[in-house]
C-alpha positions in Angstrom: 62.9 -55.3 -8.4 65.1 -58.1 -7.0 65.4 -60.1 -3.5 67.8 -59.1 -1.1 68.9 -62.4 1.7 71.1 -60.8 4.3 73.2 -63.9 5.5 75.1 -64.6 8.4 78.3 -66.4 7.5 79.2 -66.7 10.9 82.8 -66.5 12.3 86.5 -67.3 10.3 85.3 -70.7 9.8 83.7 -71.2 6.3 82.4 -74.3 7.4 79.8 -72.9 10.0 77.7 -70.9 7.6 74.3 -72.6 8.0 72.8 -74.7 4.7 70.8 -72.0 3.8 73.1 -69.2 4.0 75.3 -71.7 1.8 72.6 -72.0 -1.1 71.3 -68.6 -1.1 75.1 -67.7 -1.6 75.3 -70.4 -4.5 71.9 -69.0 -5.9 72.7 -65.3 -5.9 73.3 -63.1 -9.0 75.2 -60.2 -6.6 76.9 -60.8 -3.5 78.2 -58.2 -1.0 80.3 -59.0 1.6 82.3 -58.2 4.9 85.8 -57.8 6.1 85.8 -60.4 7.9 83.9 -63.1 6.2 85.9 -66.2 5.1 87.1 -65.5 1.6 87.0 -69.5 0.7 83.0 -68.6 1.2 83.4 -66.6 -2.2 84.0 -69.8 -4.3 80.9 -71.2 -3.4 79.5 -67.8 -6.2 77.8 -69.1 -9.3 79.8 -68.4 -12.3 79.0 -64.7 -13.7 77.7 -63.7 -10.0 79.1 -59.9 -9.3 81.0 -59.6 -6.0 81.4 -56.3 -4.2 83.5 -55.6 -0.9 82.2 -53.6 1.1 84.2 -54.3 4.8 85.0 -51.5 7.0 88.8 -51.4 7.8 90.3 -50.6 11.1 90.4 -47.1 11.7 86.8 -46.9 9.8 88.2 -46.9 6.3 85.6 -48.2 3.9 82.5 -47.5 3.0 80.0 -45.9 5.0 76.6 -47.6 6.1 74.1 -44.7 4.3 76.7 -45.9 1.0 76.4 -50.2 1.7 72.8 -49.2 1.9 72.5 -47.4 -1.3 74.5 -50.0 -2.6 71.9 -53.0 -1.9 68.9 -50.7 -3.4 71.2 -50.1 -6.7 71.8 -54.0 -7.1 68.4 -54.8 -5.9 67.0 -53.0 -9.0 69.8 -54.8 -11.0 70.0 -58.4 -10.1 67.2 -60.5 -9.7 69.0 -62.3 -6.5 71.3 -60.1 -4.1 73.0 -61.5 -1.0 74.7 -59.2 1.8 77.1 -61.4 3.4 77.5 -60.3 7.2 80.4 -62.0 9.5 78.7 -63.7 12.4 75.2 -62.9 12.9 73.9 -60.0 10.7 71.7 -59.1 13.3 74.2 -59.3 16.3 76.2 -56.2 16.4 76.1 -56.1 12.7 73.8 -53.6 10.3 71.6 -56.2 9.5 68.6 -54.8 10.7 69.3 -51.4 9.5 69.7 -52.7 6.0 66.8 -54.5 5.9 64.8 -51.8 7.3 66.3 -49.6 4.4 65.6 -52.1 1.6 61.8 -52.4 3.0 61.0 -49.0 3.3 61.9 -48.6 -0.7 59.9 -51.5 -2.2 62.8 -54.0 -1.5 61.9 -57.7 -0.2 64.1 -58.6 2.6 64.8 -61.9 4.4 67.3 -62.5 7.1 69.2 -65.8 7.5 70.7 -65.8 11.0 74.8 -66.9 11.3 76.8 -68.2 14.0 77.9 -65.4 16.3 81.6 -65.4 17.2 80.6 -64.2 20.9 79.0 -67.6 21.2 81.7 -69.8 18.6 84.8 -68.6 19.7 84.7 -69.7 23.8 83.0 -72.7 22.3 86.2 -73.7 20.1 87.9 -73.5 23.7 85.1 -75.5 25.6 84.0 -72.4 27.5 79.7 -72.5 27.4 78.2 -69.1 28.0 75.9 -71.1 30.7 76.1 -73.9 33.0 74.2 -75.5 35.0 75.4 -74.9 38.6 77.5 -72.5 37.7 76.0 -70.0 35.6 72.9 -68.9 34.6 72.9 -65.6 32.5 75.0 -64.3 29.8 75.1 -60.6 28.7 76.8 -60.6 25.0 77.2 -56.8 24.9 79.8 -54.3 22.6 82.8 -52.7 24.2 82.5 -49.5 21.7 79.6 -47.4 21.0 78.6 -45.2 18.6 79.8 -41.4 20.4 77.2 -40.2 18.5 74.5 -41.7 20.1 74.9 -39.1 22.5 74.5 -41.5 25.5 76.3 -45.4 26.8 74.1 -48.1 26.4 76.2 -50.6 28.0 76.4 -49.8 32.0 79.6 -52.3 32.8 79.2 -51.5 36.2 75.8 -52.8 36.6 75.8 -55.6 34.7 78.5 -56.6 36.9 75.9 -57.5 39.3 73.2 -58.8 36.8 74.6 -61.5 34.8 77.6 -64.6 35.6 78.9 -64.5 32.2 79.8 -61.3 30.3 80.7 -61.9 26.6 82.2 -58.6 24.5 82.7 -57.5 21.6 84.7 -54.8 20.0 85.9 -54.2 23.6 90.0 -54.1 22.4 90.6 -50.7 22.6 88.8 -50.3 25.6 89.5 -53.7 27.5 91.6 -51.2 30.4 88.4 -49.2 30.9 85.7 -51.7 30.9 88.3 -53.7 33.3 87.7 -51.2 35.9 84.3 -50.8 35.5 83.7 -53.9 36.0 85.9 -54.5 38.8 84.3 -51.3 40.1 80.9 -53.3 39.9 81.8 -55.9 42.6 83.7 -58.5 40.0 86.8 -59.9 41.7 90.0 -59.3 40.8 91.0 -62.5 40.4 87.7 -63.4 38.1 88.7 -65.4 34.9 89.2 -63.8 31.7 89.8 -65.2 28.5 90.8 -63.6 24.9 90.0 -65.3 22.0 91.7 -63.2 18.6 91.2 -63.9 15.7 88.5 -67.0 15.8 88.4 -69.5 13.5 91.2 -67.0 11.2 94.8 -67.0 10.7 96.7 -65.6 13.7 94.2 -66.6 16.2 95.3 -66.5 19.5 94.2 -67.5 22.8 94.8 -66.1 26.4 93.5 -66.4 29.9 94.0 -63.4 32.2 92.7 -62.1 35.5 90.5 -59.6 35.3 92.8 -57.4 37.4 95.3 -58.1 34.6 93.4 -57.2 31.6 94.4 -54.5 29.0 94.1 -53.4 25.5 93.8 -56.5 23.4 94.5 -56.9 19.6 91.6 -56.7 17.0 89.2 -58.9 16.7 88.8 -60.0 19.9 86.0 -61.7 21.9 85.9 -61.3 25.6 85.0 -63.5 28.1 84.0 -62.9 31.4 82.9 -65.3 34.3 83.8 -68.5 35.8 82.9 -70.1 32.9 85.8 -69.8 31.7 87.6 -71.7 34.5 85.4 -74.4 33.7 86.4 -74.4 30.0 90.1 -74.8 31.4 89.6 -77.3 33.0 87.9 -79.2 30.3 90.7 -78.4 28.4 92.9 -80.1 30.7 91.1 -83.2 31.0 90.8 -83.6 27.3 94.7 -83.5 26.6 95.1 -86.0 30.0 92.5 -88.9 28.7 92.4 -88.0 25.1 95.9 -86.8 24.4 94.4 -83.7 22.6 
């Protein structure tokens, strides 16, 4: 039975996969990998090294967890070193856990290498921090789509509207209008700073700053950002292209 190393290649940005994510990719005899992980990742393979895609398209098209995971047991008896190559964190709104749980309960050894989330990389290409002193001193990073399944909402927009400074979400596109009001319905101002960050790190990407008041369905990918932070970012911004001409 072989090793499985469920890696986090962080965001668009080949560059910020962590060293070890980087040589258990160049060591393993398998890899399977995400939509959205940076394809120039995949020449770091060994020669010979099997590659499988196993990303979900929009609209859910792909394969389906219960399959990835039958999918890592099958190599695991196969190769003697398997990597599952999540985008981001594998652990932060990814299956990371789930697979590894899987791979456990059957025999399988398991390690997790932690990525670079895109909640946290993508304000920080734009010089917005999640906290600052003085200005903010909690961050929620929190999913704008849930499982229907689950029979109940996990994320309460409304409350947290009155819990935390900075509100970072993900997969919230679709729903941005809703989760708009529900926040604003929370006690956020209307004129609270929102930023939009599509696309991190990829081609396409594209950045906007909104009112909350003014927010609505976004493309996909999208990171959120909610919280004066983000005012701070812009202004950061601002001095940067004034002194530095950037």
């Amino acid at each position: 039975m072989g090793r499985v190393i469920i890696v986090g290649a962080g965001p668009g940005d080949p560059e910020l996969i962590t060293v070890k994510g980087l040589r258990a990719l160049r060591t393993a005899d398998c890899v399977l990998y995400d939509r959205l992980v940076a394809r120039e990742l995949l020449k770091e393979v060994k020669d010979g090294a099997k590659l499988v895609y196993v990303g979900k398209e929009p609209g859910n098209r792909g394969p389906a967890q219960r399959e990835i995971n039958e999918m890592l047991l099958k190599c695991a008896t196969q190769y003697e070193s398997v990597v599952r190559l999540h985008g981001g964190d594998p652990f932060i709104f990814g299956r990371g856990f789930e697979e590894c749980a899987y791979l456990v309960e059957r025999g399988v050894e398991c390690e997790i290498v932690p990525g670079v989330t895109s909640g946290l990389a993508a304000p920080a290409k734009y010089l917005i921090p999640p906290v600052l002193r003085g200005k903010a001193s909690s961050v929620a990073l929190v999913t704008g789509k849930e499982d229907p399944t689950k029979g109940r909402r996990f994320v309460d927009f409304k409350a947290l509207a009155r819990a935390v400074d900075t509100i970072i979400i993900y997969m919230g596109a679709s729903n941005a209008d809703r989760i708009a009001g529900e926040l604003l319905a929370g006690g956020i101002p209307s004129d609270m700073p929102v930023a939009v960050i599509t696309r991190a790190y990829m081609e396409g990407e594209k950045f906007t700053v909104l009112r909350l008041s003014e927010l609505r369905a976004v493309e996909s990918p999208s990171i959120i950002v909610v919280g004066n932070v983000v005012e701070e970012g812009l202004r950061l911004r601002e001095l940067l292209r004034k002194y530095v001409g950037s």
